[in-house]
N, C-alpha and C positions, 0 to 999 in steps of 0.2 A: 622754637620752631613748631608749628600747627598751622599744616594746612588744610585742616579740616577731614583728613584719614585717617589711615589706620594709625599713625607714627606721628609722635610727636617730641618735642626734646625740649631738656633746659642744659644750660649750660653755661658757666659761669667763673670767675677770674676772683681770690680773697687774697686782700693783702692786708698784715697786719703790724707796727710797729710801735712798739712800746720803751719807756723809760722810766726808771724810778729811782731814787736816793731816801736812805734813811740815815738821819744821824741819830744816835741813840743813845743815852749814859744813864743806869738805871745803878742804885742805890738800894740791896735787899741788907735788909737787916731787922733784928727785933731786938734792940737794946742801942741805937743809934747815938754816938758812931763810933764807939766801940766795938761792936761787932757787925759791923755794915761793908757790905762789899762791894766795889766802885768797879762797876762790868761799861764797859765801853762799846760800843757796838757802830761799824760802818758798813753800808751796803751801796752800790751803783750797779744796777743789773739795768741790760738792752736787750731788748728782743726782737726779731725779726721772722714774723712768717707769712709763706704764700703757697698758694691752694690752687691747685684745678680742679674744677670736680663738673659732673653729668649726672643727669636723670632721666631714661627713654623710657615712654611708654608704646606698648604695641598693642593692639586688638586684636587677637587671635577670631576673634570669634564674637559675636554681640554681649555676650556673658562673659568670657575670660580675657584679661588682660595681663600682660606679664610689663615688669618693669625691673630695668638694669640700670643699674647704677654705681659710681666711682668717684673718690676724690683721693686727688696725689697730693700731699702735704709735705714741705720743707721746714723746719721748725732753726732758728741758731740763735744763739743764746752769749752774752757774755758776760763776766761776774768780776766785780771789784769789791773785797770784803777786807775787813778788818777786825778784829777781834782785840782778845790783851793781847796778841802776839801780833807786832805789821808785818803785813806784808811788803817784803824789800826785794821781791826779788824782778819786779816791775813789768813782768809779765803776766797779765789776768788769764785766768780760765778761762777758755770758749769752746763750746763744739756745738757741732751740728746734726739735727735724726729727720730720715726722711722716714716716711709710711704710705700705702697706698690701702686705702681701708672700702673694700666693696659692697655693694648691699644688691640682692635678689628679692624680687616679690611676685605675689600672685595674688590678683581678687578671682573670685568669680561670683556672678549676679543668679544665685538659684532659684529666686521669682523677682519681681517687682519689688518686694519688702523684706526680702534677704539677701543678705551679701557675705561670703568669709574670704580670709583673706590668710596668707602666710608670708612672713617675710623673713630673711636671713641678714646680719649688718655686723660689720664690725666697727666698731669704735675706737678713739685713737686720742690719749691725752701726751701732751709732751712731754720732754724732759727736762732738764734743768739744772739750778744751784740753790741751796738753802738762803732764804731771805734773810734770817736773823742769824750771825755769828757767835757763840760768846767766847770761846778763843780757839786759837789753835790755828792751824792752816790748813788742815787735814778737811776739818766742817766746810772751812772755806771752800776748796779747790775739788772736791770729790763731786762730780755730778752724778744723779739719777736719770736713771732711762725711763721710756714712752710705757705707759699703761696700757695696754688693748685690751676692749672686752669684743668677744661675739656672741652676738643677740641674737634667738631664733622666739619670733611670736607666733601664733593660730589665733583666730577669733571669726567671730562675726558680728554683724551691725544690722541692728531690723527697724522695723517701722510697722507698726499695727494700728488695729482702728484707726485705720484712714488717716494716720501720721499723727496720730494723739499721743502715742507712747512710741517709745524706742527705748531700746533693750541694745545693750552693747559687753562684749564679755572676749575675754580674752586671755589663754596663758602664756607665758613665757618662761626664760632660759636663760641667764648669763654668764658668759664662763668668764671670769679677769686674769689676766696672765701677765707679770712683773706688774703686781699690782703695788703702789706708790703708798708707802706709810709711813706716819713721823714718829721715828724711835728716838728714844733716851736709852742711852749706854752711860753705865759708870766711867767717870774719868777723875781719878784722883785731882789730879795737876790745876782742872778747870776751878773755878771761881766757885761756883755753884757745884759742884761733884760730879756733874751731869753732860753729854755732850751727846745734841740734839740735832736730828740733820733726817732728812729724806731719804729713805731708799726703798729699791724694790724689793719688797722682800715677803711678797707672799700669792700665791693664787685663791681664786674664790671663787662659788657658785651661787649665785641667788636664781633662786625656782621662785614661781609664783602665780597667782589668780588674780584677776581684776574684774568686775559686775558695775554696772552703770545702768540708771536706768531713770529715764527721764516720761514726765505722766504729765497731759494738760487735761485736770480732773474736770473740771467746769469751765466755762470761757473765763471766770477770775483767779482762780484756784488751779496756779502750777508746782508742781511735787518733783524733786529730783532725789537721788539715793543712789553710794555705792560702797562699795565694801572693796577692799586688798587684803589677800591671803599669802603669807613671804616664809619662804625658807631660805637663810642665809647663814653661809656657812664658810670659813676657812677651808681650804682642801690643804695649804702647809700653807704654813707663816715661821720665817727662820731667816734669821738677820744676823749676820757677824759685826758683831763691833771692829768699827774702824780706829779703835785705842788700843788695840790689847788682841783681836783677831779671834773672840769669845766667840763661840754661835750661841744665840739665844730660840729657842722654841718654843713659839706663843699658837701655836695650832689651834688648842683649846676655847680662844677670845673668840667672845662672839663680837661680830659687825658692830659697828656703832652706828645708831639712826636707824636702826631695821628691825622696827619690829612687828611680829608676829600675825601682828589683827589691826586695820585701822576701818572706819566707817564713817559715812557723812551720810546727812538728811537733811535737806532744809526745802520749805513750804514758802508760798507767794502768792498772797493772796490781793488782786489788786479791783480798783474798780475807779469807775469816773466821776470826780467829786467836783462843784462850786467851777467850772470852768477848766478843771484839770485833772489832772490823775495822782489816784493814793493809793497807797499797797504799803500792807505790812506783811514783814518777813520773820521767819524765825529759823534758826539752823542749830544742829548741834553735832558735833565731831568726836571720835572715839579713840582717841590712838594707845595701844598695848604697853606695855613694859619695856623698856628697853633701855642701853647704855647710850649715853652722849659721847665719849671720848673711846680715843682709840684703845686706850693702857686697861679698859673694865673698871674703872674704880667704881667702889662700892658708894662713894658718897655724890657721884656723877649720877648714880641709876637711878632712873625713873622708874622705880618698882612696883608702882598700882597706876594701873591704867588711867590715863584721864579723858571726864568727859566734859569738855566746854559747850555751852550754853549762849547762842547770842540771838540779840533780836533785835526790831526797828522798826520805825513809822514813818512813813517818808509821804511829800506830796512834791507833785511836780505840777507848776502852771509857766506857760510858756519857757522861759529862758533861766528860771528860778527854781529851782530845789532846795527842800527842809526838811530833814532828819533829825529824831531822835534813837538816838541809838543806846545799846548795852551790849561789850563785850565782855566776854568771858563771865559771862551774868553768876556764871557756880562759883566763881574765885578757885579757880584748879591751880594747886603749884604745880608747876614742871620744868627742868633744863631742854632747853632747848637745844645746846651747844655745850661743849666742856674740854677741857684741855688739862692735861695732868703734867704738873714738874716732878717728877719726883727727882729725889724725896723728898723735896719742902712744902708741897702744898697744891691743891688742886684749886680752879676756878672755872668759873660757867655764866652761862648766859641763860635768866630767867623767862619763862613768857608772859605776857601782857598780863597783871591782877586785874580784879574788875572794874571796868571804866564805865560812868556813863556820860553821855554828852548830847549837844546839839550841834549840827552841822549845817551848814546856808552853802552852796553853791552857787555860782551865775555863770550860763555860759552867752560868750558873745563873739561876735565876728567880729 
């Protein structure tokens, strides 16, 4: 709704439905098949959810603006698993988590080229049942609950020399509350030792700074840049095993994916060539130290910072685009991703060595 006053609104109806099945039979061993063990694994999960949510803006003022906002979420969930142990008792697990997660904001316009702005938001992940079994009933039938974080930002957004450059900055605040993480708990009895399942079992803060700041240096010659400054921190992580009713306390672990310092630069320089347009680009990205997986393993961590390297030569004539490109031109190792068994073994997912290529596009109607 906008009819052109002070008030205006969105407002809108999400429904979502989903299904999956996994069969699974997976063979770990290292002297096969003598000492190989035959883990079975079924899964059938439904999902069901739906959403009302709003966004109003008001205009207090030509400068100030407030805006309110709301979404009501219904999340239900069912789980049909299997493990070494079946399930005979032919009753599946289900339950259902509603949430109502709000968000507040304020811009105000302090000239014509400046603007800040504050917002307050809560966030809302659901709950659920572990997708992969490897036995027991306990993994199976135990759901985890909704994750909330609330977000509180400041910043401002500018524009100078006459909309040449804009400057964008901002810090923020997350506080996670039953926040969702995938434990391993010893289990004798299990195949593997281990028994692996979701739960809530920790709160967090990540503080933080973000800078952006984009330059059109000459009419060919466009510069962008910005930096992220992150502190993230467990405030308690403490998880009882659902074998044996241990409490385990992992306070200590830092965040996985979070770290410390990350920065981008990249240039574009373009111009009008033979009937068409060419630009070459170069960019390069800096991202900190930091762990992949949840558990800290030492052979997960990306311990020296890496800096990748890309660049490209592209031309555009009518409907046709050709690029020669190079990614990660420095050859940086780094995990990207990482998941730990223990105690048998961790594994990860690497990012792209160096590539170069040619690429041909066509677009057409």
């Amino acid at each position: 709704y906008d009819a052109g006053g002070a008030f205006s609104l969105v407002a809108g109806l999400f429904v979502f439905e989903s299904e999956y099945e996994i069969w699974l039979r997976s063979f770990i061993g290292f002297n096969p098949p003598t000492l190989a063990l035959d883990v079975y694994q079924y899964t059938h999960q439904e999902a069901e959810s739906e959403a009302i949510f709003f966004e109003a803006d008001y205009r207090v003022t030509d400068s100030l603006k407030l805006t309110i906002g709301g979404r009501y979420t219904e999340d239900f969930k069912v789980s049909r698993q299997i493990g070494a142990q079946a399930d005979t008792t032919g009753q599946h697990p289900e339950k259902e988590w509603s949430k109502f997660t709000p968000k507040v904001g304020v811009t105000y316009d302090i000239s014509d080229n400046l603007m800040a702005f504050g917002t307050f938001s809560t966030g809302y992940r659901a709950g659920g049942y572990n997708g992969r079994v490897q036995d027991g009933l306990i993994q199976a039938r135990t759901p985890y609950n909704p994750e909330t974080v609330d977000s509180f930002e400041v910043g401002i957004k500018t524009e100078l020399l006459d909309g040449r450059v804009r400057l964008n900055a901002n810090v923020f605040s997350m506080d996670f509350e039953d926040k969702q993480e995938d434990m391993k708990f010893p289990n004798p009895d299990g195949p593997t030792g281990q028994a692996s399942l979701v739960v809530n079992a920790a709160e967090a803060t990540i503080k933080g700074l973000e800078a952006e700041i984009q330059a059109q240096v000459t009419e060919s010659l466009y510069v962008r840049a910005n930096l992220g400054l992150l502190d993230a921190e467990y405030d308690t992580f403490q998880a009882q095993s659902v074998v044996d009713g241990t409490v385990y306390d992992y306070s200590d672990r830092e965040l996985r994916r979070a770290p410390d310092f990350t920065a981008n630069i990249d240039a574009t320089y373009s111009i009008d060539l033979a009937g068409g347009e060419a630009w070459a680009r170069v960019g390069a990205r800096y991202v900190d130290s930091h762990y992949t997986d949840a558990e800290n393993s030492p052979e997960l961590y990306n311990d020296d910072g890496t800096l990748t390297l890309d660049a490209s030569l592209n031309y555009r004539r009518d409907d046709l685009t050709i690029s020669v490109f190079g990614r990660n031109i420095t050859d940086e190792d780094a995990w990207t991703m990482g998941y730990d068994v223990q105690p048998l073994w961790s594994y990860g997912a690497v990012q792209e060595p160096r590539v170069f290529g040619i690429e041909m596009m066509f677009e057409y109607n």
